[in-house]
Phi, psi and omega in degrees: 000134193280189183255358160265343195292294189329282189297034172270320183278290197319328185300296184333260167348295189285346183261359181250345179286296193296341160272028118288319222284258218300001169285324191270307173321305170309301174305314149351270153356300206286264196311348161267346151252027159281313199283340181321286213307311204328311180274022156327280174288001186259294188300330198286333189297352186266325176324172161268136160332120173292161162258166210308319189307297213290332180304343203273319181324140155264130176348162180260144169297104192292312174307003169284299250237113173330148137298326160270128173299324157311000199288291180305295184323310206273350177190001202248312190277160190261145153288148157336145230236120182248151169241149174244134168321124183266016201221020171280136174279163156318310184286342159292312201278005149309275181294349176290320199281339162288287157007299177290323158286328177266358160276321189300312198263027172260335185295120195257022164269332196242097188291336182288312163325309205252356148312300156258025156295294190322299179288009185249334162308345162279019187281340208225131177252064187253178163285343172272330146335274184304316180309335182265337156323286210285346162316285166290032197239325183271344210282159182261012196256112151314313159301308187288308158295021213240322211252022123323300217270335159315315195257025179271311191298328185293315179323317206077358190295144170276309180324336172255018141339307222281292198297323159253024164275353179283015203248345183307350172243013164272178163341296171275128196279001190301318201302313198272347181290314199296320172302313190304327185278311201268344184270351176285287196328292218288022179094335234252109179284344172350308195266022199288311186306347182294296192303330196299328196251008145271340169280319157345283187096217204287290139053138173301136167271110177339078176318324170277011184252012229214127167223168180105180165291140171251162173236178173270106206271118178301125187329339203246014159263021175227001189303131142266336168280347165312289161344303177300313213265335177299291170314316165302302225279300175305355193289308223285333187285350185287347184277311188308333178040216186320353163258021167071219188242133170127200191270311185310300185309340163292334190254352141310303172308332186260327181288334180260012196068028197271131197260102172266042189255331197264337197274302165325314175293301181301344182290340222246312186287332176290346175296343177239144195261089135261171201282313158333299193294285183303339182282330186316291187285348160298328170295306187293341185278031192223345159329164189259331174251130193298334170299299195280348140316297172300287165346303157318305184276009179262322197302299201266026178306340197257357185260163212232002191271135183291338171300305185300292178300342121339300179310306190289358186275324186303358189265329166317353170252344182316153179323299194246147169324302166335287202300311203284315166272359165248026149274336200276312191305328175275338181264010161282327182299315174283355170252021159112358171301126185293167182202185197284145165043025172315314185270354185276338190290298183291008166262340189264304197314315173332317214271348205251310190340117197289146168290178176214000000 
């Protein structure tokens, strides 16, 4: 199998681990916010006796109110209503689209927010690209640093080894197993005693199967249901893409109606560069479902036609965050921003791209 051959096939294969993955994480979800209400009535008995007016009153509807606060962030409230210049030159809608990736990911009311910044800068292999990586390398929110060191990988940079072997100490271990995971793909063995003494369980480790640094391994890496859920949780970000990592982002997916089998499939189709295929995801970036939007533009990163950069610049105004930011990610990529493995893509796309 050749090195074009490869990614037609790897989507399949990584989209049926990750819809089991994101089945348990969703139940998951599901049962914590059944068990919430529970503890309700337990609080209401320390209170004062209602009086007859407030007894009469109705409940608040709870099922409105996110479990995570970030919740709302990631899909249920709409942004603001943006209008874009229609006569802005290319080197503007460049920088509006950086301005939209480097705020999304400073914004420090919103852990979500700036979660799925990461994922769509992993989209892009620049030097500021990394400098806002290694940024979130630092964040006090475990997911974002857990969804840093995902979107260090997605780059392909070797330059952000360095900054996420320091994350191989950290505190948390979802943080330090996902590095660990993501710092091997990247070639890079640092984090091997992590996996070695996870693959272990309770078991003694070889010390000779072991090079490198050791680090100190937390107790909840022998966890097996810890574990189950570390694992659901890496399954689930190779499916969630642009809406970023974790239990919020599932509850994006599930609070906005977002379909993700349609979404998989253009993530799946987008791998052949044809002229069919491309009128496909140009289309698809005026859907109604916000999954299959993002999907799209993630989709036309490799083409290099001014219809395309043109299309994804009109998403710089979308509703939800996913889409608007990983349309600002696709159209740098089609106006010449390098990106992880860009060049074997922009060579296939050259030759299939329909003219315009």
């Amino acid at each position: 199998m050749n090195a074009l051959q490869q990614p037609r096939d790897l989507p399949r294969a990584r989209q049926a681990l990750a819809f089991i993955f994101a089945a348990a994480l969703l139940c998951a979800a599901a049962h914590a916010q059944d068990a919430k209400p529970q503890a309700t009535p337990a609080k209401a008995q320390d209170s004062a006796a209602p009086t007859p007016a407030a007894s009469k009153a109705p409940a608040p509807d709870k099922s409105a109110q996110p479990a995570n606060p970030d919740a709302s962030v990631a899909g249920d409230e709409d942004l603001p209503a943006t209008k874009l210049p229609a006569n802005s030159t290319t080197a503007q809608r460049i920088d509006t689209a950086w301005s939209i990736l480097t705020e999304a990911s400073g914004d420090s009311k919103r852990d979500q927010t700036r979660i799925q910044a990461l994922a769509a800068l992993g989209m892009l292999r620049t030097p500021h690209t990394a400098k806002l990586i290694t940024a979130a390398m630092q964040d006090s929110n475990l997911d974002v640093r857990t969804a840093a060191a995902l979107a260090a990988e997605q780059t392909g940079d070797r330059n952000l080894t360095t900054p996420m072997r320091n994350l191989l100490d950290d505190k948390e271990p979802q943080v330090v197993f996902a590095t660990a995971m993501a710092l091997w793909r990247m070639h890079d063995r640092s984090g091997e005693d992590i996996l070695i003494a996870v693959a272990n369980g309770d078991r003694s480790v070889n010390p000779s199967l072991m090079h490198g640094a050791k680090h100190k391994i937390d107790n909840d890496l022998h966890d097996p249901g810890k574990l189950a859920r570390l694992g659901a949780m890496q399954g689930a970000s190779m499916l969630l893409g642009p809406f970023g990592f974790g239990i919020t982002a599932i509850q994006f997916m599930h609070q906005s109606g977002g379909d993700l089998a349609r979404a998989s499939a253009i993530e799946t189709i987008a791998q052949e560069h044809t002229p069919p295929v491309h009128n496909e995801l140009l289309a698809a970036l005026a859907d109604k479902d916000p999954a299959v939007r993002a999907a799209a533009a993630k989709g036309l990163v490799d083409y290099r036609d001014p219809a395309t950069s043109s299309a994804l610049y009109t998403l710089f105004a979308d509703p939800k965050y996913p889409v608007r930011l990983t349309a600002a990610a696709a159209y740098l990529r089609t106006t010449g921003t390098p990106g992880p493995g860009t060049a074997a893509a922009a060579k296939s796309a050259a030759h299939s791209a329909p003219a315009h």
